[in-house]
C-alpha positions as CSV (number, residue, x, y, z in Angstrom):
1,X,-8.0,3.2,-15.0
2,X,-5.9,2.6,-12.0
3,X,-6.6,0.0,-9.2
4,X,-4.9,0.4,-6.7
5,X,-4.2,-2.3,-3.2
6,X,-2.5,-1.8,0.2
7,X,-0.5,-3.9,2.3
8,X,1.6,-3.8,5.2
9,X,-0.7,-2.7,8.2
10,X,-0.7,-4.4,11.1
11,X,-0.7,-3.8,15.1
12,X,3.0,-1.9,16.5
13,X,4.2,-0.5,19.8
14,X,4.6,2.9,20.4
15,X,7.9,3.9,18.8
16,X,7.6,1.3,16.1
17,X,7.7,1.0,12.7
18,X,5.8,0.1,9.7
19,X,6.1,0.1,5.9
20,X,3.0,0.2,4.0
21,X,2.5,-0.5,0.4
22,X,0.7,0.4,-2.7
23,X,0.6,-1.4,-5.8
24,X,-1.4,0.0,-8.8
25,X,-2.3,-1.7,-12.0
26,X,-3.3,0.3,-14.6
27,X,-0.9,2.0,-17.9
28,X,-1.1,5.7,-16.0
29,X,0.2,4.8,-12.9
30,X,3.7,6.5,-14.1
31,X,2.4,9.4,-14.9
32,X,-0.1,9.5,-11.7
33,X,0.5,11.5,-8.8
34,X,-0.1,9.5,-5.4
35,X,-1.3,10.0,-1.6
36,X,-1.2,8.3,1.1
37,X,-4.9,9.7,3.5
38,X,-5.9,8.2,7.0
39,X,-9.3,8.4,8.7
40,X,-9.8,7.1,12.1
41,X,-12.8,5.9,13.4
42,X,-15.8,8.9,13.5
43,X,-13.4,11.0,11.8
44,X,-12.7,12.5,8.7
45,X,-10.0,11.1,6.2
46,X,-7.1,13.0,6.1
47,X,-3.8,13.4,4.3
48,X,-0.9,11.9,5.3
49,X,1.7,12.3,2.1
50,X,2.1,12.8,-1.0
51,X,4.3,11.8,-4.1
52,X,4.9,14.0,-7.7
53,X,5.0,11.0,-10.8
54,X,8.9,11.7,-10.5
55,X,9.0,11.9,-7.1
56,X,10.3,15.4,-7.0
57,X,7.6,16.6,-5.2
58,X,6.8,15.3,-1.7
59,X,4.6,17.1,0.5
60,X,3.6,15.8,4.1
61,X,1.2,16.8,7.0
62,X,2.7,18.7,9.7
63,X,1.9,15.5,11.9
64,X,4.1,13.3,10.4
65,X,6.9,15.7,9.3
66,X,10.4,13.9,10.4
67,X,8.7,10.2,11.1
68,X,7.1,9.2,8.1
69,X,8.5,9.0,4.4
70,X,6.6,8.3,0.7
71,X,8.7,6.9,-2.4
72,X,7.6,4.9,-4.7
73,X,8.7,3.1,-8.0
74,X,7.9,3.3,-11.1
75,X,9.0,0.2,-12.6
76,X,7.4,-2.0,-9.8
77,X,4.2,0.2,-10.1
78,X,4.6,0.9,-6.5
79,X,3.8,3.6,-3.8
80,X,5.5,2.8,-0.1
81,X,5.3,4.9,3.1
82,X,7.6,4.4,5.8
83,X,6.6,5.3,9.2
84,X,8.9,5.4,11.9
85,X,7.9,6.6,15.4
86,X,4.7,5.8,15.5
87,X,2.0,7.2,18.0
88,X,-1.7,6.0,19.1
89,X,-2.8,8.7,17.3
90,X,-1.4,7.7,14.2
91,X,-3.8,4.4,14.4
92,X,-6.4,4.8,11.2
93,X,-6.9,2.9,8.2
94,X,-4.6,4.0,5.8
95,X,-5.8,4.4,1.9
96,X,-3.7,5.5,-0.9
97,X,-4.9,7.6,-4.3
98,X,-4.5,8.2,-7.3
99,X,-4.4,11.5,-10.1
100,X,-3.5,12.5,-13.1
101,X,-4.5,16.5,-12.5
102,X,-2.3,19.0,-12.7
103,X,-1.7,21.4,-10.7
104,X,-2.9,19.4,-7.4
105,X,-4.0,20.3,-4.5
106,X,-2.7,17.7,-2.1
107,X,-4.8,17.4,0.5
108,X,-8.1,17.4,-1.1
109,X,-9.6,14.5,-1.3
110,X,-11.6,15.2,-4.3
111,X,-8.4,16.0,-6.5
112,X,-8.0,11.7,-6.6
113,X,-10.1,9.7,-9.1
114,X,-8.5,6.0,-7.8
115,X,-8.5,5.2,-4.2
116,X,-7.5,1.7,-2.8
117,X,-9.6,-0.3,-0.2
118,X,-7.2,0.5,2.9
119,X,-5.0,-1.0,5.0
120,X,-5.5,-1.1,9.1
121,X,-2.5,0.6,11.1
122,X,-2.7,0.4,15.2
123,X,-0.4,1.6,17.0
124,X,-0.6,0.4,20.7
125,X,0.5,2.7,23.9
């Protein structure tokens, strides 16, 4: 199993940054592919990014192409995005997830069996 926690939300002016993190306990956390999905309130959750277990793979969502970034470490059992630029419309609570499928679809929810509680980003205009 993999339990996963986030940290690093918080309020931010337009044009700021943040850097959210992830940390997972669990022995197949290496070999785990990770996401980072958002949901805002009366909305659905939504992908935001996602990570390969060697981080050769990172796909993103068209909306956050060129401000955000996902890396992560192995050794510290650790998933971080960086967000730069931020928007109102990127306020959500962020979650991150978890899976050891392959071949993924990225930004299906259902493809991640671990999911951590979230963490609140808001982003003020």
């Amino acid at each position: 199993q993999v339990q996963l926690v986030e940290s690093g939300g918080g309020l931010v002016q337009t044009g700021g940054s943040l850097r959210l993190s992830c940390a997972a306990s669990g022995r197949t956390f290496w070999k785990s592919a990770m996401a980072w999905f958002r949901q805002a309130p009366g909305e659905e959750r939504v992908f935001v990014a996602g990570i390969s277990w060697n981080g050769g793979i990172t796909p993103y969502a068209d909306s956050v192409k060129g401000r955000f970034t996902i890396s992560r470490d192995n050794a510290k059992n650790t998933v971080y995005l960086q967000m730069n630029s931020l928007k109102p419309e990127d306020t959500a609570v962020y979650h991150c997830a978890a899976t050891t499928r392959s071949p993924i679809n990225w930004g299906g929810s259902t493809e991640y069996d671990y999911w951590g509680p979230g963490t609140q980003v808001t982003v003020s205009s």
